[in-house]
MISE-586077 format. One line per 4 residues: number of its first residue (from 1); their letters; for each residue x, y, z of C-alpha. Coordinates in nm, 2 decimals, decimal comma. Example, Ala and Ser with C-alpha at 12.3 -4.5 7.8 and 13.67 -1.06 7.14 Angstrom:
1> as> 1,23:-0,45:0,78  1,37:-0,11:0,71
***
This chain:
1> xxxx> 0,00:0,00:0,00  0,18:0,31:-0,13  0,09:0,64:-0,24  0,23:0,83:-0,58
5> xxxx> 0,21:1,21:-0,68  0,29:1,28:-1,05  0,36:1,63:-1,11  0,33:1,71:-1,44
9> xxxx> 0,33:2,03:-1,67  0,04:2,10:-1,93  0,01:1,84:-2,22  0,31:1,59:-2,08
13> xxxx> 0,12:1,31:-2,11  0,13:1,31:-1,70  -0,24:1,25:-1,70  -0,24:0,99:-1,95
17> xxxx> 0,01:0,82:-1,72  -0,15:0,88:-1,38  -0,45:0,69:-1,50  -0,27:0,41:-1,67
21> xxxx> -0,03:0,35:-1,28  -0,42:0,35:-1,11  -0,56:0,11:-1,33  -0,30:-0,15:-1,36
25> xxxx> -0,27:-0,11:-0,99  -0,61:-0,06:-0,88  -0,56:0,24:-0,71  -0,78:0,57:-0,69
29> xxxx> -0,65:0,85:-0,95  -0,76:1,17:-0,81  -0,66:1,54:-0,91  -0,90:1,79:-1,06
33> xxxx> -1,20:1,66:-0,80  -1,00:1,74:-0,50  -1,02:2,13:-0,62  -1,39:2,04:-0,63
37> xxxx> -1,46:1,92:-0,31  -1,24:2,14:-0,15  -1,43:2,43:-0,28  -1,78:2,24:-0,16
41> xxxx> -1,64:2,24:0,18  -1,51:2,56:0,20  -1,75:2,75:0,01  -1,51:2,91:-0,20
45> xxxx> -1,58:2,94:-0,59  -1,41:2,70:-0,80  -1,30:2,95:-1,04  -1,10:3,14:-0,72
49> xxxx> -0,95:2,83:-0,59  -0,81:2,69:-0,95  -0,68:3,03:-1,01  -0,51:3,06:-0,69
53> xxxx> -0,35:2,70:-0,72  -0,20:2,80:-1,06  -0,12:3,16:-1,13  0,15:3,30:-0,99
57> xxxx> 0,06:3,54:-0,66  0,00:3,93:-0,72  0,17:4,20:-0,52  -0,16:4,25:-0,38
61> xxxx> -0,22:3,91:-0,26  0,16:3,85:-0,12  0,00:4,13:0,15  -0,34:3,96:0,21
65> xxxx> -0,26:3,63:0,21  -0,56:3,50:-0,03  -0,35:3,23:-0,19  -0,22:3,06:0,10
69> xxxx> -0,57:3,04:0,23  -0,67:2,88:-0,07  -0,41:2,66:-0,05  -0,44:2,54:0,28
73> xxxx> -0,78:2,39:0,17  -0,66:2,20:-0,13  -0,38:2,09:0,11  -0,68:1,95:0,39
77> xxxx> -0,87:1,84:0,09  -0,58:1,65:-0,06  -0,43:1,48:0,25  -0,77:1,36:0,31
81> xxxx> -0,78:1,14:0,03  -0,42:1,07:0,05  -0,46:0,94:0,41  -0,65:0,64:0,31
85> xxxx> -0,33:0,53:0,08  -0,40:0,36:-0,23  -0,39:0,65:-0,42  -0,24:0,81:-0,75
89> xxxx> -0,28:1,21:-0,75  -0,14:1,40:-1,05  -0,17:1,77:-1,05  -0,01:2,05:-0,92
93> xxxx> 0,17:2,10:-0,54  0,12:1,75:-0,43  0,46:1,59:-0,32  0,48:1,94:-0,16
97> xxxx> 0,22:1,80:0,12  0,39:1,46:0,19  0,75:1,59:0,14  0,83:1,35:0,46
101> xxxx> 0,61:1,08:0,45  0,81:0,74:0,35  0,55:0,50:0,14  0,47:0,82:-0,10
105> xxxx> 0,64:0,79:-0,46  0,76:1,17:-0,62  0,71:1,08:-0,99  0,82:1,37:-1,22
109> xxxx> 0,67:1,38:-1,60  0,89:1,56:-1,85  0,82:1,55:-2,23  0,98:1,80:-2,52
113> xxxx> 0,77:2,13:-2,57  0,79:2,02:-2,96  0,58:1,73:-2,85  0,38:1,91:-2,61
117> xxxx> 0,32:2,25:-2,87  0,20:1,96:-3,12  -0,04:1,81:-2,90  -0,17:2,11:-2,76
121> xxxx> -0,25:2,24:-3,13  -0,41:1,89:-3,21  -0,67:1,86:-2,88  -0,71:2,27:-2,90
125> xxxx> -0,72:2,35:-3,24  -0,47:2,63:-3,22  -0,17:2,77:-3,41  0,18:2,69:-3,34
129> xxxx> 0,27:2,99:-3,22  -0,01:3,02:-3,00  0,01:2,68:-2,85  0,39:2,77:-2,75
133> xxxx> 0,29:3,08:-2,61  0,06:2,92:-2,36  0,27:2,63:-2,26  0,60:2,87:-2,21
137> xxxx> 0,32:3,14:-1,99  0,17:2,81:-1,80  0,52:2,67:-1,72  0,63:2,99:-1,56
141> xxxx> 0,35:3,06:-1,41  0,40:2,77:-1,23  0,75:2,81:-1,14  0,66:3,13:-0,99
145> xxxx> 0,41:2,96:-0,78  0,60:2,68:-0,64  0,91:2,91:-0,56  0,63:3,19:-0,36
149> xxxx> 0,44:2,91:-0,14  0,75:2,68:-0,10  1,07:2,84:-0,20  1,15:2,54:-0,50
153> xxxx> 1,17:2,53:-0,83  0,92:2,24:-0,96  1,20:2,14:-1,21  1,43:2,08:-0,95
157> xxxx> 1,47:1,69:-1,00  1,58:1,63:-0,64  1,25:1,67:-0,54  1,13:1,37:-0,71
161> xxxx> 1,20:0,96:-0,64  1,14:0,93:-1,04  1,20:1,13:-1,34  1,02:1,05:-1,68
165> xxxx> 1,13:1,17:-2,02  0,78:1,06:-2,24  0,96:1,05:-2,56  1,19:0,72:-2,62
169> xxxx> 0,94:0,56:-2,36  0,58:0,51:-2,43  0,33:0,63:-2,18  0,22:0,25:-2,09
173> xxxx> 0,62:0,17:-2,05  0,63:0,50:-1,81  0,33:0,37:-1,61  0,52:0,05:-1,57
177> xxxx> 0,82:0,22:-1,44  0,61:0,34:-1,19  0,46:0,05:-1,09  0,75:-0,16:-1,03
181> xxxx> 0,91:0,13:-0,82  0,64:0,15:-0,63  0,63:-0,22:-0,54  0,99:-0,16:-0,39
185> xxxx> 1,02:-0,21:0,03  1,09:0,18:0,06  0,76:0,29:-0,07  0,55:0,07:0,17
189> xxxx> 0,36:0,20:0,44  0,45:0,14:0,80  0,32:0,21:1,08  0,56:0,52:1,13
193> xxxx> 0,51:0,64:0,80  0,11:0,61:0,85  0,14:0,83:1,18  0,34:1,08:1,01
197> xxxx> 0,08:1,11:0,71  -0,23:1,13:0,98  -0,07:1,42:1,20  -0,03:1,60:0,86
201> xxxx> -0,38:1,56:0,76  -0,50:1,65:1,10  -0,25:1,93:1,13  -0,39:2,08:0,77
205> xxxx> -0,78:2,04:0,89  -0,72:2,26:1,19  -0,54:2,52:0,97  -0,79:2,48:0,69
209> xxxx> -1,04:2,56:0,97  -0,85:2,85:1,16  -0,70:3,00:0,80  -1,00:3,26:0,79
213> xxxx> -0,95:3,37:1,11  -0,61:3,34:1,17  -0,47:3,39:0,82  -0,06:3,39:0,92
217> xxxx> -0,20:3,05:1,15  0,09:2,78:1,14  0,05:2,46:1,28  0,13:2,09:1,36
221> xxxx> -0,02:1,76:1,53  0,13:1,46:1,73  -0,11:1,22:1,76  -0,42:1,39:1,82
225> xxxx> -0,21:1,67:2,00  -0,19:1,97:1,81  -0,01:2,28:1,84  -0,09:2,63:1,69
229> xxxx> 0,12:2,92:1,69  -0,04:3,28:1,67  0,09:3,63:1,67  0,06:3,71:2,09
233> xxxx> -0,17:4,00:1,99  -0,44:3,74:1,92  -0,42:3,53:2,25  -0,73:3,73:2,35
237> xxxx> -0,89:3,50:2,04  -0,77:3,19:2,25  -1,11:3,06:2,31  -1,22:3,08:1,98
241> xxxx> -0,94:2,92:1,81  -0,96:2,60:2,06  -1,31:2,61:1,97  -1,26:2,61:1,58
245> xxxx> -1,00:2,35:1,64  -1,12:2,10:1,84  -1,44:2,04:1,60  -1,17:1,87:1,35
249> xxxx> -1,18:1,53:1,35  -0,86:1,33:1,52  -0,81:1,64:1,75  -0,77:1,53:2,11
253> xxxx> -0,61:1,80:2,23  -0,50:2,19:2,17  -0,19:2,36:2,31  -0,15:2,73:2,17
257> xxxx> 0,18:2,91:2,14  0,25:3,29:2,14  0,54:3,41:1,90  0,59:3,66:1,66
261> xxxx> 0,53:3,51:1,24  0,74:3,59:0,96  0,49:3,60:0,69  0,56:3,53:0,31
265> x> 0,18:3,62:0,26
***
C-alpha cells in the first residue's frame, strides 16, 4: 500500500500516465476533483481556488494572504484522500504535502515542448505559435508559484524519487516504471510512515479551519495533540481558536503558542 504524486506540466502526457499506474494497480487516481470538493467544503468558488492553485501570486495578494488560504484547503482536501493510501494524484503542489512521509512515490513527468506544442494544437485546435505561447506562460506561471508558497523550483529533479522523459518511452512503458518502483520495500507503508501522514492531515484540517480567522495560523499535530502558533496580539482570540480547532476530527487535544510570524503572505 503506497501512495504516488505525479507532477506534471500541461500536455506531458502526465495524466495519460497517472491513470494508466491507477488502473494496472487498482488504485484511486484523483486530481482535478480534490479542487472540487475542497471548494464544496469551504464555500469558496471553484473558479477562485483553481486560479489561486495555478497563477503566480499578485503584489496584492503576497499582502493579504488570499492564496495561501486557498491553498491550505486544497492541502486538507488533498491529504484527506491521501490518508487512506492507495492513491495516484497528479496535478499540481502534491509531493509538496507529503515531502516527509516514507511509502509516497515523487514521480516527475517531462516531455519535449515540440511534442507538447504539437499536442496542444491537435486537442485545442490552435496555431503553433499560440500553442507555444501558452505552454511557455503556463510553465512559468508555475515556477513562480511553487518558488512563492515553498521556496522550490518544480524542475528541480531532487524533489522527485522518479523522473520520466515521455519520448523514447511510451506512456504504458512509463506507467510500468512506476509500478515496479512502487512495489519496492521503501515505498510501503509502515506504521511510522502512516502516523506521520495522519498528524499531517489532522494538522492541515485545523489550519484549513483556523486560515480565515487566523490567516498567518501555522500549525502541527502529534497524535491527536496539536499545536498552533499565533501572533501574541491574538491570544485574546484563544477561546475561539480551541473552539474552531477541536471540532476537527482526530483532534484530542490543543496547546496554543504565542510568537511573533514571519509571513511570506
Amino acid at each position: 500500500m503506497s501512495i504516488i504524486t505525479i507532477s506534471r506540466g500541461s500536455y506531458s502526457r502526465g495524466k495519460e500516465v497517472a491513470e494508466k499506474v491507477a488502473r494496472k494497480l487498482g488504485y484511486e487516481c484523483i486530481s482535478r476533483d480534490v479542487i472540487v470538493e475542497a471548494c464544496d467544503e469551504y464555500n469558496v468558488p471553484e473558479v477562485k481556488l483553481v486560479r489561486a492553485i495555478h497563477d503566480a501570486p499578485s503584489i496584492l495578494e503576497r499582502f493579504t494572504g488570499g492564496k495561501m488560504r486557498f491553498l491550505a484547503y486544497l492541502q486538507a482536501a488533498l491529504l484527506e484522500h491521501l490518508q487512506k493510501d492507495n492513491v495516484v494524484y497528479h496535478g499540481l503542489a502534491g509531493h509538496f504535502f507529503v515531502e516527509n512521509v516514507s511509502h509516497v512515490l515523487k514521480v516527475r513527468i517531462i516531455a519535449d515542448m515540440e511534442d507538447r506544442v504539437k499536442l496542444e494544437m491537435k486537442r485545442e485546435g490552435i496555431s503553433e505559435s499560440e500553442a507555444r505561447r501558452i505552454l511557455s506562460s503556463d510553465d512559468e506561471e508555475r515556477r513562480k508559484w511553487s518558488r512563492y508558497a515553498f521556496g522550490i523550483d518544480t524542475r528541480d529533479s531532487s524533489l522527485y524519487d522518479l523522473v520520466l522523459h515521455i519520448k523514447k518511452i511510451t506512456g504504458d512503458e512509463a506507467a510500468d516504471l512506476i509500478c515496479h518502483t512502487v512495489a519496492l520495500e521503501h515505498f510501503h507503508t509502515t506504521p511510522q510512515s502512516q502516523r506521520a501522514m495522519d498528524n499531517l492531515t489532522v494538522a492541515a484540517g485545523v489550519k484549513a479551519a483556523l486560515i480565515d480567522l487566523k490567516p498567518e495560523v501555522e500549525v502541527s499535530a502529534e497524535n491527536g495533540a496539536v499545536r498552533v502558533k499565533v501572533r501574541s496580539s491574538q491570544l485574546s482570540e484563544e477561546w475561539r481558536i480551541k473552539r474552531l480547532a477541536k471540532a476537527v476530527p482526530g483532534v484530542q487535544q490543543v496547546q496554543i503558542e504565542a510568537q511573533e510570524i514571519s509571513l511570506r503572505s
